[in-house]
NULUMFI-761301 format. One record per residue (C-alpha): residue number from 1; residue in one letter; chain; x, y, z. Coordinates in nm, 3 decimals. Example, Ala and Ser with C-alpha at 12.3 -4.5 7.8 and 13.67 -1.06 7.14 Angstrom:
// residues 2
<i=1, aa=A, ch=A, east=1.230, north=-0.450, up=0.780> .
<i=2, aa=S, ch=A, east=1.367, north=-0.106, up=0.714> .
//
This chain:
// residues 267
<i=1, aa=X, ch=A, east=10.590, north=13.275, up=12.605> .
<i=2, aa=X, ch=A, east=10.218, north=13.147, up=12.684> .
<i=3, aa=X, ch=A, east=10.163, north=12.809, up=12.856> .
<i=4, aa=X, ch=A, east=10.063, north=12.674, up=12.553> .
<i=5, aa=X, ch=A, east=10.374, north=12.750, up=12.328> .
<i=6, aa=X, ch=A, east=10.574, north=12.663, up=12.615> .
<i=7, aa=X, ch=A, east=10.418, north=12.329, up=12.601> .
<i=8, aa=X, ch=A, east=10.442, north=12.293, up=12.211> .
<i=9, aa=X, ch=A, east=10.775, north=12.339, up=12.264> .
<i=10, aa=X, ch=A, east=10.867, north=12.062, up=12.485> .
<i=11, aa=X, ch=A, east=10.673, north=11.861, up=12.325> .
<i=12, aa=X, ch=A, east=10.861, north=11.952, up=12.003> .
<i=13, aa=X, ch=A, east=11.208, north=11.884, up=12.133> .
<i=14, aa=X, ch=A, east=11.094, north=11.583, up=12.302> .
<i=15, aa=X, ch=A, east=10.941, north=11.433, up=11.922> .
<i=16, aa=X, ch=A, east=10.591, north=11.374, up=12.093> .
<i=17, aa=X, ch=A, east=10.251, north=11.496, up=11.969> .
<i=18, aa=X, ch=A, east=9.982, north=11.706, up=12.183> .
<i=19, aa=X, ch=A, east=9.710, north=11.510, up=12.347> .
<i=20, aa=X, ch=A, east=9.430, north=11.771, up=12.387> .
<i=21, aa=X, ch=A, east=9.153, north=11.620, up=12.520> .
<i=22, aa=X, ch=A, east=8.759, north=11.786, up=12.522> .
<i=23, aa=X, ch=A, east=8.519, north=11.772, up=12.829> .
<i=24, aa=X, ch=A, east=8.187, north=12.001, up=12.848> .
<i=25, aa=X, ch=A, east=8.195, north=12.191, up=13.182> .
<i=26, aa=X, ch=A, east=8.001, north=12.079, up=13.487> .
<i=27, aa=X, ch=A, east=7.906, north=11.750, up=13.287> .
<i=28, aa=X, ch=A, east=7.839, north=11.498, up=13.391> .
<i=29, aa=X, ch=A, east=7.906, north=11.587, up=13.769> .
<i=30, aa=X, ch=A, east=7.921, north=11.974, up=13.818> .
<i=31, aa=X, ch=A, east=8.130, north=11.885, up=14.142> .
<i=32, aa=X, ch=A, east=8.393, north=11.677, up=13.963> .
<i=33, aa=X, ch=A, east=8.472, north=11.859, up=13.660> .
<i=34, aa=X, ch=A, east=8.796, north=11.962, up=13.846> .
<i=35, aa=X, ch=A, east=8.911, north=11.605, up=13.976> .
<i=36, aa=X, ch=A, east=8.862, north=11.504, up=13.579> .
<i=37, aa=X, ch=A, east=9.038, north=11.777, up=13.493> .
<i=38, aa=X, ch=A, east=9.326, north=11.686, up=13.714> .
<i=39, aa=X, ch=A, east=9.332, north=11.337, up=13.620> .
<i=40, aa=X, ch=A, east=9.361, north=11.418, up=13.251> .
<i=41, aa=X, ch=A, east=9.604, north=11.629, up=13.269> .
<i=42, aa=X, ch=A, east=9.816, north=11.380, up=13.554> .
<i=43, aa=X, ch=A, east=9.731, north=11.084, up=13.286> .
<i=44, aa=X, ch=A, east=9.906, north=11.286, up=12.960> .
<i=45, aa=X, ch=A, east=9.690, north=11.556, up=12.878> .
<i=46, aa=X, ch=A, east=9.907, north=11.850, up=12.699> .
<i=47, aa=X, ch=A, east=9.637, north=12.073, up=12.655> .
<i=48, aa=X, ch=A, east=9.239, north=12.064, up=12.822> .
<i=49, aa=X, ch=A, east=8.978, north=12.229, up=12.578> .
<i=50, aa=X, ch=A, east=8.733, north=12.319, up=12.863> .
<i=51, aa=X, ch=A, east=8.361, north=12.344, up=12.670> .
<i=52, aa=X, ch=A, east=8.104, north=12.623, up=12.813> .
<i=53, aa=X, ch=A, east=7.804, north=12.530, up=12.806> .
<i=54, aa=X, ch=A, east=7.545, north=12.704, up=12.568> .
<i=55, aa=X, ch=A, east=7.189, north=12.625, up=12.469> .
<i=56, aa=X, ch=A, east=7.245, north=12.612, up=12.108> .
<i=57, aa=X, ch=A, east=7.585, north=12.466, up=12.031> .
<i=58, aa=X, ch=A, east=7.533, north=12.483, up=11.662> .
<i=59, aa=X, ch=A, east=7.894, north=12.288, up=11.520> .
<i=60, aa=X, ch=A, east=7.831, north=12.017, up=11.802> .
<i=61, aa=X, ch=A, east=7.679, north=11.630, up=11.762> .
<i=62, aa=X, ch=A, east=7.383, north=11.525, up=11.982> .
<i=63, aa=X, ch=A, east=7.661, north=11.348, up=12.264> .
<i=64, aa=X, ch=A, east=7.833, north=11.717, up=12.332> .
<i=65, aa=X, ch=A, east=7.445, north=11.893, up=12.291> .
<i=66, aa=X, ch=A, east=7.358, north=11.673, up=12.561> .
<i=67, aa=X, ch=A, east=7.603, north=11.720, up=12.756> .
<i=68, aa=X, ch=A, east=7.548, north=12.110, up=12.766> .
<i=69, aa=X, ch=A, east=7.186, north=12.067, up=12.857> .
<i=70, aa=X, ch=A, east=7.266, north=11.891, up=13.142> .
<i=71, aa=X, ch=A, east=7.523, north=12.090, up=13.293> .
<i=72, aa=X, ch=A, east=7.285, north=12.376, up=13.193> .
<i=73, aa=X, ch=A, east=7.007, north=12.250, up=13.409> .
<i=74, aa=X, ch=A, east=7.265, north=12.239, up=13.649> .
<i=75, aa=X, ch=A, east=7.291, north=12.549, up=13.655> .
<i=76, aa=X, ch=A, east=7.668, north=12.600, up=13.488> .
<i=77, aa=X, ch=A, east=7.766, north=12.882, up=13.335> .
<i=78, aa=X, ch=A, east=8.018, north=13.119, up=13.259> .
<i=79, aa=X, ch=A, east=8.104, north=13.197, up=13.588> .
<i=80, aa=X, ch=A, east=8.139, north=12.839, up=13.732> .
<i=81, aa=X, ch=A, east=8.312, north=12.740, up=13.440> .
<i=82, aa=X, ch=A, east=8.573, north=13.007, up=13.541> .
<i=83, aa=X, ch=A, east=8.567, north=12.884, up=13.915> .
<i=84, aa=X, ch=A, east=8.631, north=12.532, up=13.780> .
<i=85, aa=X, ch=A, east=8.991, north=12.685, up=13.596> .
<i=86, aa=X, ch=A, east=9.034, north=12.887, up=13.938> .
<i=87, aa=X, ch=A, east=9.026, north=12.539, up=14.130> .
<i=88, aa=X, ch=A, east=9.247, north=12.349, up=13.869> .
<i=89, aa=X, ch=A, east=9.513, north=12.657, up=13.888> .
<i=90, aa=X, ch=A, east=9.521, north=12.614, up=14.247> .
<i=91, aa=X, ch=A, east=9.644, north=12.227, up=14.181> .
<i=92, aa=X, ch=A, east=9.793, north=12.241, up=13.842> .
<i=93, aa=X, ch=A, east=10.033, north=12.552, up=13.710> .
<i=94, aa=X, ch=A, east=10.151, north=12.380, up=13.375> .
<i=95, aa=X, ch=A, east=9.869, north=12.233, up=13.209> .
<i=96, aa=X, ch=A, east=9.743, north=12.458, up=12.964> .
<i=97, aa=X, ch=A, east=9.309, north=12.552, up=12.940> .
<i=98, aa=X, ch=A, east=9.150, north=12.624, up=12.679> .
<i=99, aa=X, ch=A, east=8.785, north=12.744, up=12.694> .
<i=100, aa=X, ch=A, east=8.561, north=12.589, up=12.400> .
<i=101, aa=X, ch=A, east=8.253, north=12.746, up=12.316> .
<i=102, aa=X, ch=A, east=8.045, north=13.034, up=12.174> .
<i=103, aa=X, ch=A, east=7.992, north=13.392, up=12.133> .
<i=104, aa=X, ch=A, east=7.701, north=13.427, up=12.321> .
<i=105, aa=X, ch=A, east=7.780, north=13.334, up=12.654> .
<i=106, aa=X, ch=A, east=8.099, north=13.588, up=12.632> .
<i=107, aa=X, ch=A, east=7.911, north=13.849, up=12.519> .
<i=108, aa=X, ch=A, east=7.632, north=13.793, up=12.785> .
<i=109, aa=X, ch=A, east=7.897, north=13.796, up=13.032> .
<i=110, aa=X, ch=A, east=8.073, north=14.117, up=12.852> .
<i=111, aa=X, ch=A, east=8.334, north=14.097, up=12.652> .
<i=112, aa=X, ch=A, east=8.611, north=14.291, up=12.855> .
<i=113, aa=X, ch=A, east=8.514, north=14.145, up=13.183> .
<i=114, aa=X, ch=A, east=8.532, north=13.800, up=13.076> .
<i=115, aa=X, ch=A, east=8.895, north=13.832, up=12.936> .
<i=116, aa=X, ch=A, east=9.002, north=14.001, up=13.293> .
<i=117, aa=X, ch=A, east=8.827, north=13.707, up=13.451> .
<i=118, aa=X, ch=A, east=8.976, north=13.414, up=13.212> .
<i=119, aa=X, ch=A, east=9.319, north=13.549, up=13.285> .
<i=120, aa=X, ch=A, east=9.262, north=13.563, up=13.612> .
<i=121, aa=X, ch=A, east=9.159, north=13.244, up=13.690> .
<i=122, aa=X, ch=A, east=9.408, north=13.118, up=13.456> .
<i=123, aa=X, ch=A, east=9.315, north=13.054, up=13.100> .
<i=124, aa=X, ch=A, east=9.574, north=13.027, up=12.850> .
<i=125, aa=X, ch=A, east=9.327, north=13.019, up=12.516> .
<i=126, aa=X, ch=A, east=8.979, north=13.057, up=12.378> .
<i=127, aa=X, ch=A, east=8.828, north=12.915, up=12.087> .
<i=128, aa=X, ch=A, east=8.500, north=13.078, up=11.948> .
<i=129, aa=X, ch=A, east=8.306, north=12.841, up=11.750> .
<i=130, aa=X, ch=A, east=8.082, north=13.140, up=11.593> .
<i=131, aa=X, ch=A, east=8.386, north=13.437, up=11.556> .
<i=132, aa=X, ch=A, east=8.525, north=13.356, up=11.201> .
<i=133, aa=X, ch=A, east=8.872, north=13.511, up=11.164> .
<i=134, aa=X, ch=A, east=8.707, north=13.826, up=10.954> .
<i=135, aa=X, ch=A, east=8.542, north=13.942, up=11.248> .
<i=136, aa=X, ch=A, east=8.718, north=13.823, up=11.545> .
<i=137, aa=X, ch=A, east=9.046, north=14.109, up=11.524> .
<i=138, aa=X, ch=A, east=8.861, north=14.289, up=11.765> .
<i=139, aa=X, ch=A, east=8.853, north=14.051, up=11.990> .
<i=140, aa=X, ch=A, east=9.192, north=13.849, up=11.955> .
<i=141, aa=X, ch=A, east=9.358, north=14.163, up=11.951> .
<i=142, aa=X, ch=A, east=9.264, north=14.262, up=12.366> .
<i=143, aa=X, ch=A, east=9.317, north=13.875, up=12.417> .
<i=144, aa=X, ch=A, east=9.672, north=13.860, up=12.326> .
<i=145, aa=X, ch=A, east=9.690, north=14.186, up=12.521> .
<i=146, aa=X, ch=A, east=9.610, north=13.961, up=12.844> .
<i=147, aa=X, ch=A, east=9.824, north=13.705, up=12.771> .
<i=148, aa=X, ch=A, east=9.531, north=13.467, up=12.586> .
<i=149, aa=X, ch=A, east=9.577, north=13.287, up=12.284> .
<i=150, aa=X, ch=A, east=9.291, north=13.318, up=12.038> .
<i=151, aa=X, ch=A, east=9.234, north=12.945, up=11.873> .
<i=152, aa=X, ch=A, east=9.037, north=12.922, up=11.553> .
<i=153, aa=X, ch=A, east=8.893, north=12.630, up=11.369> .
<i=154, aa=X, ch=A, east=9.013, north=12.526, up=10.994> .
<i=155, aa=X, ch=A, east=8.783, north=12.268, up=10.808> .
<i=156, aa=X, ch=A, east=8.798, north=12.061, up=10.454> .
<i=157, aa=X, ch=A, east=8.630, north=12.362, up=10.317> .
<i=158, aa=X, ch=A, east=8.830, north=12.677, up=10.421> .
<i=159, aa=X, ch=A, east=8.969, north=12.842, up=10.146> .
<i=160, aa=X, ch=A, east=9.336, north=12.965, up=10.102> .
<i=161, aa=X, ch=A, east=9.221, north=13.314, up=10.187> .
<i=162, aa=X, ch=A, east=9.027, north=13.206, up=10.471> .
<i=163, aa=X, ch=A, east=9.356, north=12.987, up=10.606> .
<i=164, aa=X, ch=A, east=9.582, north=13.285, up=10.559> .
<i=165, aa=X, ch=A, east=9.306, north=13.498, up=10.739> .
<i=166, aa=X, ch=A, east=9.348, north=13.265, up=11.007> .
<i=167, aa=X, ch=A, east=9.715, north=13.233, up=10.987> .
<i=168, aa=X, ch=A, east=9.737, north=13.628, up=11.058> .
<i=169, aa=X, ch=A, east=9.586, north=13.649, up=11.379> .
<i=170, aa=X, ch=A, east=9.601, north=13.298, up=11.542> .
<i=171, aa=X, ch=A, east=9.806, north=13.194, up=11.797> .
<i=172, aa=X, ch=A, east=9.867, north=12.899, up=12.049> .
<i=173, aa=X, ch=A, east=9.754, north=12.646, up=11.783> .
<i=174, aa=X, ch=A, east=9.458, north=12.601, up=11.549> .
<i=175, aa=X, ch=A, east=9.198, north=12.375, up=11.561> .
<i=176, aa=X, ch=A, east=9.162, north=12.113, up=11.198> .
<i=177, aa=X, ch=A, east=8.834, north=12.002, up=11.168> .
<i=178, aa=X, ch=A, east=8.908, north=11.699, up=10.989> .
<i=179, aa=X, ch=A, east=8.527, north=11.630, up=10.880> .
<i=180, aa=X, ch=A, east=8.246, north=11.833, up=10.701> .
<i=181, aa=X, ch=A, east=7.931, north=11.860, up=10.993> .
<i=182, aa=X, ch=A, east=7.924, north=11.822, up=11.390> .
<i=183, aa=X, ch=A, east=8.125, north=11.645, up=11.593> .
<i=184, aa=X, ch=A, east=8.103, north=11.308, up=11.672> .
<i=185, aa=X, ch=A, east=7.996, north=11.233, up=11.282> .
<i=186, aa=X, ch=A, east=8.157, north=11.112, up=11.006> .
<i=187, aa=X, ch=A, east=8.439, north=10.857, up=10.904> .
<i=188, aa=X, ch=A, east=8.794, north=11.024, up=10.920> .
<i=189, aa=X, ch=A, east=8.982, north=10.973, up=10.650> .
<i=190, aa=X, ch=A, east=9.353, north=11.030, up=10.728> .
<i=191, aa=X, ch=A, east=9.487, north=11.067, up=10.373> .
<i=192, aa=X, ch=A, east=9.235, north=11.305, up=10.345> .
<i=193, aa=X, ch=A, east=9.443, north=11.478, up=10.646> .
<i=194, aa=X, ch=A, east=9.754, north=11.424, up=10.573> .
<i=195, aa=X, ch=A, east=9.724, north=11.626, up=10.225> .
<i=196, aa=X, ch=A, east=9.533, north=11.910, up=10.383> .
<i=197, aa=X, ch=A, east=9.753, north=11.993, up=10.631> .
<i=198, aa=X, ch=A, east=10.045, north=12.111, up=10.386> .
<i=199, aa=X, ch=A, east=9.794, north=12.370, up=10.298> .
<i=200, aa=X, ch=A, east=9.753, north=12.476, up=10.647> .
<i=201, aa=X, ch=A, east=10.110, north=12.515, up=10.736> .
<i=202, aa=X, ch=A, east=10.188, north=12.706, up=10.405> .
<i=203, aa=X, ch=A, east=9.987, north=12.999, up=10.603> .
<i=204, aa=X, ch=A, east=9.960, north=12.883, up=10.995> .
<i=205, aa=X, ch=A, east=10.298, north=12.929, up=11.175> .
<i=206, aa=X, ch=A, east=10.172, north=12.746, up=11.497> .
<i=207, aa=X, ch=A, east=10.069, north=12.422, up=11.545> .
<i=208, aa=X, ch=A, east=9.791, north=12.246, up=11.367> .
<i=209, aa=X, ch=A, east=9.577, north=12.002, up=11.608> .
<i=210, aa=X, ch=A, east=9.310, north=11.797, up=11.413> .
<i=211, aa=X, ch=A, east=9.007, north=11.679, up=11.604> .
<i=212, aa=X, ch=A, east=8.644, north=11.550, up=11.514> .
<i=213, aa=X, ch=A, east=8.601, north=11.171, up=11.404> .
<i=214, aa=X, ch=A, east=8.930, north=11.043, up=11.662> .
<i=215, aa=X, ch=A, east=8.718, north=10.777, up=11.902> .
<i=216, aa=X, ch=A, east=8.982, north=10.587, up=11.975> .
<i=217, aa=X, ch=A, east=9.402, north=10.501, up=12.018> .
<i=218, aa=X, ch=A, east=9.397, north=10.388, up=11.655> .
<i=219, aa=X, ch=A, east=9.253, north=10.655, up=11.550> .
<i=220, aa=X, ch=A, east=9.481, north=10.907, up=11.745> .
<i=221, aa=X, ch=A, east=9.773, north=10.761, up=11.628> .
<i=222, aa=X, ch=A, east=9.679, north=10.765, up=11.316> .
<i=223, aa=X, ch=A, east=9.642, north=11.129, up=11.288> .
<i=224, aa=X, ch=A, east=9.906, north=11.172, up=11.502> .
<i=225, aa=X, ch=A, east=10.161, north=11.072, up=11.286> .
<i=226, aa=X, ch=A, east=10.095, north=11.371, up=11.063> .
<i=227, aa=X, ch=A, east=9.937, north=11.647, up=11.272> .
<i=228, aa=X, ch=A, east=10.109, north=11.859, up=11.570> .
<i=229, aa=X, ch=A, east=9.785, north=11.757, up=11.767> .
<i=230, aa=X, ch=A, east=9.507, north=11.538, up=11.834> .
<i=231, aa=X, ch=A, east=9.195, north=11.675, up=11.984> .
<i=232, aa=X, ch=A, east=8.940, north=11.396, up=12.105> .
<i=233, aa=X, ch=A, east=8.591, north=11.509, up=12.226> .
<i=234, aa=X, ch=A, east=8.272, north=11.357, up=12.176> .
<i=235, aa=X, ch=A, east=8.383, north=10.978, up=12.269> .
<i=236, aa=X, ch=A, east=8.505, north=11.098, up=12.578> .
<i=237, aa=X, ch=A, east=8.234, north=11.313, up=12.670> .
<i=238, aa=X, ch=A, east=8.017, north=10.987, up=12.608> .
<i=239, aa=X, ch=A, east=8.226, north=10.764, up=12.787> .
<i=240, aa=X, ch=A, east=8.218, north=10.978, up=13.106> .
<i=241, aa=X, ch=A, east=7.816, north=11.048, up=13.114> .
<i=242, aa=X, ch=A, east=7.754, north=10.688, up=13.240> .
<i=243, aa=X, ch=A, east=7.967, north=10.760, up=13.543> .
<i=244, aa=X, ch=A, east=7.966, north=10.820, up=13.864> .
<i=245, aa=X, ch=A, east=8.073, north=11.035, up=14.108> .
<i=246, aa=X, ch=A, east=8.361, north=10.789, up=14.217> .
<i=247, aa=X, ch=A, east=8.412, north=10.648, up=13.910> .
<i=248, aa=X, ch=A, east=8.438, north=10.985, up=13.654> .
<i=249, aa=X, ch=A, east=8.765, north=11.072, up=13.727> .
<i=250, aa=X, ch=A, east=8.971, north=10.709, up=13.742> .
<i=251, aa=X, ch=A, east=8.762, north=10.694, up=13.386> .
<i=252, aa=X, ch=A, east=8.904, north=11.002, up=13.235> .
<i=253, aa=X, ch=A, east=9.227, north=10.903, up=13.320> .
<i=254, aa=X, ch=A, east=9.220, north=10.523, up=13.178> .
<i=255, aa=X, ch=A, east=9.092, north=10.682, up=12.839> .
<i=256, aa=X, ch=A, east=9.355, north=10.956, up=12.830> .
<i=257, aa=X, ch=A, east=9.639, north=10.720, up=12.929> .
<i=258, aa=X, ch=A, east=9.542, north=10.443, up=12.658> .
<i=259, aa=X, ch=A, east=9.547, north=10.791, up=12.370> .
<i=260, aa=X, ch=A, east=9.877, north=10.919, up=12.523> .
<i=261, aa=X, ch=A, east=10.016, north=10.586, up=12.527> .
<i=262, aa=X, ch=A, east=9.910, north=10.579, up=12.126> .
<i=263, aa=X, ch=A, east=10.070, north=10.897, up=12.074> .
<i=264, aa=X, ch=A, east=10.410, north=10.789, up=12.203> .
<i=265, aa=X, ch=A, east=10.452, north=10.489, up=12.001> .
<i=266, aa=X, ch=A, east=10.458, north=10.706, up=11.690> .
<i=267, aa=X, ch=A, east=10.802, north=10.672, up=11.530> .
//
């Protein structure tokens, strides 16, 4: 069983919802992606959706955008992205990673070599932004084959072909995006949630995490009480550009502990 089913599981017996929390690579401080990382996960992070950065990140708002150009003039890429899981592993042997991105900087690395190198450093998932389920078998099938879960997104306008598409091939969880357009737009409207995801699990045997539009504990919990999930991104990736080197990592942590906290006074 993966790292992230394991975790699903606990968190299943346990009554608890995932906390899966987004942070762009090498942003805003290339050198403390890893102590952020740590502090998430030490805080009540279930699951880290790692981004890699890419120059035109198509399904993102302008706070993650920005964030990518900036590690990208840092010079952050696949490879340090990889290093960054590496150093986490060496710390942190439960907490499951996720990389977050696009096809272009897996295929520019090569397609084979980067699922060798993901599982070696450690990765337990990927989510493709740009490989919709039609055309991703070739590529979730040599993924499983490594021990990877392939993660794919669901929105307010997939179809029930395109869910059971999904459903077929998916594993680990998938990815609800709760609003139409990027992320960090929108108002989230949980009804609106809560009678989508019946849909989704009539096709999707793993977990469903929603994400896009949560800012905030409210908002978590809100969608908590009806998802398996809650992803949280672009306020977080905001909140931690206007930090410093000391102060990045004991702000990751406040923020995740204030969502987790949310999350476990669902009843």
């Amino acid at each position: 069983m993966s790292r992230i089913a394991t975790t699903f599981e606990a968190l299943k017996r346990e009554g608890r919802k995932a906390l899966i929390p987004y942070i762009c690579a090498g942003d805003p401080i290339p050198e403390a992606t890893v102590d952020v990382m740590l502090a998430m996960a030490q805080a009540g992070a279930d699951v880290i959706e790692l981004g890699v950065p890419f120059s035109d990140p198509m399904a993102d708002g302008p706070v993650i955008q920005k964030a990518a150009e900036r590690a990208l003039a840092k010079a952050v890429g696949m490879a340090q992205v990889l290093a960054y899981v590496s150093a986490f592993r060496a710390r942190n042997d439960t907490t499951p990673i996720v990389l977050m991105g696009y096809a272009n900087p897996i295929e520019r690395y090569g397609i084979e070599r980067f699922i060798a190198d993901a599982r070696t450093a450690g990765v337990d998932g990927v989510l493709v932004v740009d490989y919709p389920p039609e055309e991703a078998e070739a590529f979730a099938r040599p993924l499983k084959a490594a021990g990877l879960d392939p993660i794919f997104l669901l929105a307010p306008t997939s179809t029930d072909d395109r869910i059971a598409a999904v459903g077929r091939i998916a594993s680990g969880y998938v990815y609800y995006v709760s609003l139409r357009g990027v992320t960090g737009a929108g108002h989230l409207d949980t009804d609106a949630v809560a009678a989508m995801l019946p849909r989704i699990r009539a096709h999707v045997s793993v977990p469903v995490g929603v994400g896009f539009g949560i800012r905030d504990a409210a908002s978590a919990q809100a969608v908590g009480r009806v998802a398996d999930a809650v992803v949280i991104g672009s306020s977080l990736v905001q909140l931690l550009q206007a930090q410093t080197r000391d102060t990045v990592a004991p702000a990751a942590s406040a923020f995740i502990a204030e969502i987790r906290a949310a999350l476990d006074a669902i009843r």
